[in-house]
C-alpha positions as CSV (number, residue, x, y, z in Angstrom):
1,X,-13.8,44.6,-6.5
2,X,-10.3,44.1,-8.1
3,X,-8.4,43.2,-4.6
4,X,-11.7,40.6,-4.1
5,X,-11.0,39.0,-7.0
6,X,-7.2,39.4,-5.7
7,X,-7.8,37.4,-2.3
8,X,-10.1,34.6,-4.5
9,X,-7.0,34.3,-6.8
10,X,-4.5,34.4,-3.6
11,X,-6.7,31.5,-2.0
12,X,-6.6,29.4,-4.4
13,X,-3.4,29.7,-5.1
14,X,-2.3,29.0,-1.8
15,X,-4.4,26.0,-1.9
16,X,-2.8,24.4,-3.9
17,X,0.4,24.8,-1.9
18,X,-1.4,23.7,1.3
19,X,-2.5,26.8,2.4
20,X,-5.7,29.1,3.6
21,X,-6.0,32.6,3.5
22,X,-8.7,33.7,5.8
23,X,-9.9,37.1,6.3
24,X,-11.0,39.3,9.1
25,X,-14.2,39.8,7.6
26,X,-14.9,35.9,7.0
27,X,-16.9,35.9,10.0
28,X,-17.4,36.7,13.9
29,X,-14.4,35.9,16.1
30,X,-17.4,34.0,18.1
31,X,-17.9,31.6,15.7
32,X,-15.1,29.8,16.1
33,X,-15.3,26.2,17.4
34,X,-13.5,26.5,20.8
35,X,-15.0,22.9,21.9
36,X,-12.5,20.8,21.1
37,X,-14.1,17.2,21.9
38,X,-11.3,15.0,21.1
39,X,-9.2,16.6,23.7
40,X,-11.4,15.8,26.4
41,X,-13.1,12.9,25.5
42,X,-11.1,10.3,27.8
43,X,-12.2,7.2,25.9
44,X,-11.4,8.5,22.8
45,X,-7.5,9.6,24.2
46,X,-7.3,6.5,26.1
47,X,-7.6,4.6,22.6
48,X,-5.4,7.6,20.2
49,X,-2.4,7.2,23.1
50,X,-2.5,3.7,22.8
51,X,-2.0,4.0,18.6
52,X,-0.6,7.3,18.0
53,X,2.8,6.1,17.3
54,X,1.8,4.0,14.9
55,X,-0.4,6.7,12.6
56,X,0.3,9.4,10.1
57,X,-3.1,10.0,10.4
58,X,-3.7,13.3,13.2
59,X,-5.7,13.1,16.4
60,X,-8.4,15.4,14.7
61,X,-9.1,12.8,12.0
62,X,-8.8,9.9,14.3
63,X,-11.5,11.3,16.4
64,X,-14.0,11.3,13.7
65,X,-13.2,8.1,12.8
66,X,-13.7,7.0,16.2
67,X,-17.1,8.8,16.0
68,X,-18.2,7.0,12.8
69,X,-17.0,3.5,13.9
70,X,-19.7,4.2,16.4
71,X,-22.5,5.2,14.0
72,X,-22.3,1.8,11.8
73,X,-22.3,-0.6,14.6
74,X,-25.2,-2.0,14.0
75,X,-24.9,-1.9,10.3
76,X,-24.3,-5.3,8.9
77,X,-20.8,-6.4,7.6
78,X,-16.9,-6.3,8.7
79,X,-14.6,-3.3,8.2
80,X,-11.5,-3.2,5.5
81,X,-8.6,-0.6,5.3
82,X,-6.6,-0.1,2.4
83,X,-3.2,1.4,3.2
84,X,-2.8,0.3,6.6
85,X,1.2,1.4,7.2
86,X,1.7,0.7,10.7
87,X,-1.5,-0.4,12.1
88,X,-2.4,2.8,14.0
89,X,-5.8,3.2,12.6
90,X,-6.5,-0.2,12.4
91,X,-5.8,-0.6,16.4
92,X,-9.1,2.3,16.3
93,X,-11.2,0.0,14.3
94,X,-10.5,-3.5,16.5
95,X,-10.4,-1.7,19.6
96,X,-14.0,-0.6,18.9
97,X,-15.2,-3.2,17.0
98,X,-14.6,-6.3,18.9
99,X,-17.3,-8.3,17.2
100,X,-16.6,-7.2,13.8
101,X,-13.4,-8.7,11.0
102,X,-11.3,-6.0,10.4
103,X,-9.3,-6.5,7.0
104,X,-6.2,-4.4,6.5
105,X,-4.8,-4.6,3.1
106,X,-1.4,-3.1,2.2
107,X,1.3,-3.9,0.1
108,X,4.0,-3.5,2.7
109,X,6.0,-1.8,0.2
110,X,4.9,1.5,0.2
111,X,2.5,3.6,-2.0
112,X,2.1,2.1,-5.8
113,X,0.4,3.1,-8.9
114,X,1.1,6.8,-8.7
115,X,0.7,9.2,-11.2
116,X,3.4,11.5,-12.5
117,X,1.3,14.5,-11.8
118,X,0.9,13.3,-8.2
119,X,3.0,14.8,-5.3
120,X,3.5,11.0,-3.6
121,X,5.8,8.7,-5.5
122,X,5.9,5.0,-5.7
123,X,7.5,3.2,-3.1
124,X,6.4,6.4,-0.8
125,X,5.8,4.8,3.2
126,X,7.3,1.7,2.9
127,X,9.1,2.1,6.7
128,X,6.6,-0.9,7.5
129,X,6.1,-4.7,7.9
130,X,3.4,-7.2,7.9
131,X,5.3,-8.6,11.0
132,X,5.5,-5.0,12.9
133,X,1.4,-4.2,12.3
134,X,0.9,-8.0,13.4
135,X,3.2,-8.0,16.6
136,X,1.5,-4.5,17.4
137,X,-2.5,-5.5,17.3
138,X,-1.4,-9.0,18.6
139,X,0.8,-8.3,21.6
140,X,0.6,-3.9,22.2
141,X,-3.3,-3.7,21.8
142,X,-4.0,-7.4,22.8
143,X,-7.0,-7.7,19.6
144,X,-7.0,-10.8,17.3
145,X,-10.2,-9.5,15.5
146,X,-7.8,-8.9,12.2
147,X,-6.6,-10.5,9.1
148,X,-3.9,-8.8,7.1
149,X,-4.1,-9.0,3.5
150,X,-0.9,-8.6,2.0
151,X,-0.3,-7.5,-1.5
152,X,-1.9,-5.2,-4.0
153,X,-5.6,-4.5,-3.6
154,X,-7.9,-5.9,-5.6
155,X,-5.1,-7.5,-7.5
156,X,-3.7,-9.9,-5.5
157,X,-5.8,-10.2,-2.3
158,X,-9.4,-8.9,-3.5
159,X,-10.8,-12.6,-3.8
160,X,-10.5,-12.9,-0.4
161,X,-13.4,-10.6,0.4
162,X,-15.2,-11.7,-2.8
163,X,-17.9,-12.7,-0.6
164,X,-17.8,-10.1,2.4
165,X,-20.5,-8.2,3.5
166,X,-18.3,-4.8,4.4
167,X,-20.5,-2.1,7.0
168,X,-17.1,0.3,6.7
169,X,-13.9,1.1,4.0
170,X,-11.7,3.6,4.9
171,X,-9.2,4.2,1.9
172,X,-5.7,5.5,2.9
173,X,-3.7,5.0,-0.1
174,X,-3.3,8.7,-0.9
175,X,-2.9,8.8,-4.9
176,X,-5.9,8.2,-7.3
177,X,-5.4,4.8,-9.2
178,X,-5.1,3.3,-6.0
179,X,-8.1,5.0,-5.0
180,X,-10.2,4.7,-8.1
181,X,-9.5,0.4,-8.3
182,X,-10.0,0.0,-4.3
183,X,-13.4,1.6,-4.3
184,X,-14.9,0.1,-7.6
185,X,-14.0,-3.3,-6.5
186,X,-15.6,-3.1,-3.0
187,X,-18.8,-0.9,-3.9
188,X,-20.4,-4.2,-4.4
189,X,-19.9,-5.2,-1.3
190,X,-21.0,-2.4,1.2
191,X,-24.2,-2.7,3.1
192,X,-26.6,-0.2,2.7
193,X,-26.3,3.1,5.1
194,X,-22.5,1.7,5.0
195,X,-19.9,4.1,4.2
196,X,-16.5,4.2,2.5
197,X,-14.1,7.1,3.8
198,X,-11.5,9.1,2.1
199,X,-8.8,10.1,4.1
200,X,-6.6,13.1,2.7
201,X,-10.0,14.0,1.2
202,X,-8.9,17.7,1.6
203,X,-5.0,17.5,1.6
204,X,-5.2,18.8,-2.5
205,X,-1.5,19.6,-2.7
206,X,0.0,16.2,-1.5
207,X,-3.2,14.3,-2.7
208,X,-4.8,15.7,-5.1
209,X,-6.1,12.4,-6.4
210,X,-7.9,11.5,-3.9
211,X,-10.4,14.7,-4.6
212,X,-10.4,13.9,-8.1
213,X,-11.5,10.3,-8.1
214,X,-14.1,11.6,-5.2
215,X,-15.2,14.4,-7.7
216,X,-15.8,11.8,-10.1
217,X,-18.4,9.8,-8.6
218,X,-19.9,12.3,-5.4
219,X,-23.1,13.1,-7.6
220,X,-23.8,9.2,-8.4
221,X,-27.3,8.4,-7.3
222,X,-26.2,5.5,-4.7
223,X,-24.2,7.6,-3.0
224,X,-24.7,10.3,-0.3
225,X,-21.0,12.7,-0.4
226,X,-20.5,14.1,2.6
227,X,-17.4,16.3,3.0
228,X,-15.0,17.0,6.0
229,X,-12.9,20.0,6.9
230,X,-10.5,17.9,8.6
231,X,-9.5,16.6,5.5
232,X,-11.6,13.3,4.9
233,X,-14.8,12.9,3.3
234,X,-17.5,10.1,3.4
235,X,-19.4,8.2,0.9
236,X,-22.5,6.7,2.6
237,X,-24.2,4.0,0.5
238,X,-27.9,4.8,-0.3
């Protein structure tokens, strides 16, 4: 009993430092998921080659974006992105969303508003440009189905959505006021069975904020929480 309670200590722990301890006995080697679907999935690979120098974000978590682009379709309402870097993710969302607005909102500047108690630091990714993630979606990608918002979210360029129906958020901003303010302010506007996704979800010892603000409200009765083990989790409006 003592070294079980040793390996629950040891894991989390670890966890905190970005780590897993798994142990022999945590299940059947058979269990393991050897499909890998978004290494073979051609249109998916066609679409990550054509962005993946432009993302932080990994192919694993780019796939199931690419998945859930393609379950709210048909929901009514554009797409925004907070934290949008270099425009790699955003190329996923016009690419595959022709006939939807996809708003990216970023300060250009890198990450603000973080915590002291938070691994990322102010001023964190700012190796970007309004003019960079334009020229790329413009002339690389060849999609005009974008308008950059450039500035602090809600703060300086919320108004301009005051009004927007939204069918998909993804929030990329990886500390917790940045988070927290992003979400409340666009709640509002999500359509119902629309969804607002946390990237670094599950990324605790660089983002621990993220899971925190997500903690906060997962239980809410608007809101089904539905977590990912590649890191991300989802928010789907009731």
């Amino acid at each position: 009993m003592k070294r079980t309670r040793d390996i629950d200590q040891l894991r989390i722990d670890l966890k905190k430092e970005g780590y897993a301890v798994i142990r022999h006995d945590d299940g059947q080697l058979h269990s393991y998921p050897y499909d890998s679907p978004w290494l073979t999935d051609k249109k998916f690979n066609k679409i990550y080659e054509s962005i993946r120098h432009h993302t932080l974000v990994d192919r694993v978590r780019c796939y199931h974006l690419y998945l859930l682009i393609q379950q709210i379709k048909k929901v009514p309402g554009d797409i925004l992105e907070v934290g949008t870097w270099r425009g790699g993710t955003a190329g996923i969302f016009t690419q595959l969303l022709p006939r939807k607005m996809v708003y990216l909102a970023d300060t250009f500047k890198g990450v603000i508003k973080a915590s002291d108690w938070e691994h990322y630091k102010d001023k964190a990714h700012a190796d970007t440009s309004e003019g960079l993630v334009r020229s790329f979606l413009n002339n690389d990608l060849g999609v005009s189905n974008f308008e950059i918002l450039s500035g602090i979210f809600p703060e300086d360029t919320g108004h301009r959505l005051a009004a927007k129906k939204l069918s998909l958020v993804y929030l990329d901003v990886d500390v917790y006021r940045s988070t927290k303010d992003a979400f409340e302010y666009v709640w509002k506007n999500i359509a119902k069975g629309g969804m607002v996704v946390f990237d670094d979800y599950g990324m605790v010892s660089a983002c621990e904020g993220i899971s925190k603000f997500v903690h906060e409200i997962k239980g809410d009765a608007d809101k089904l929480f539905i977590p990912n083990l590649n890191g991300q989790a989802y928010v789907i409006k009731q």
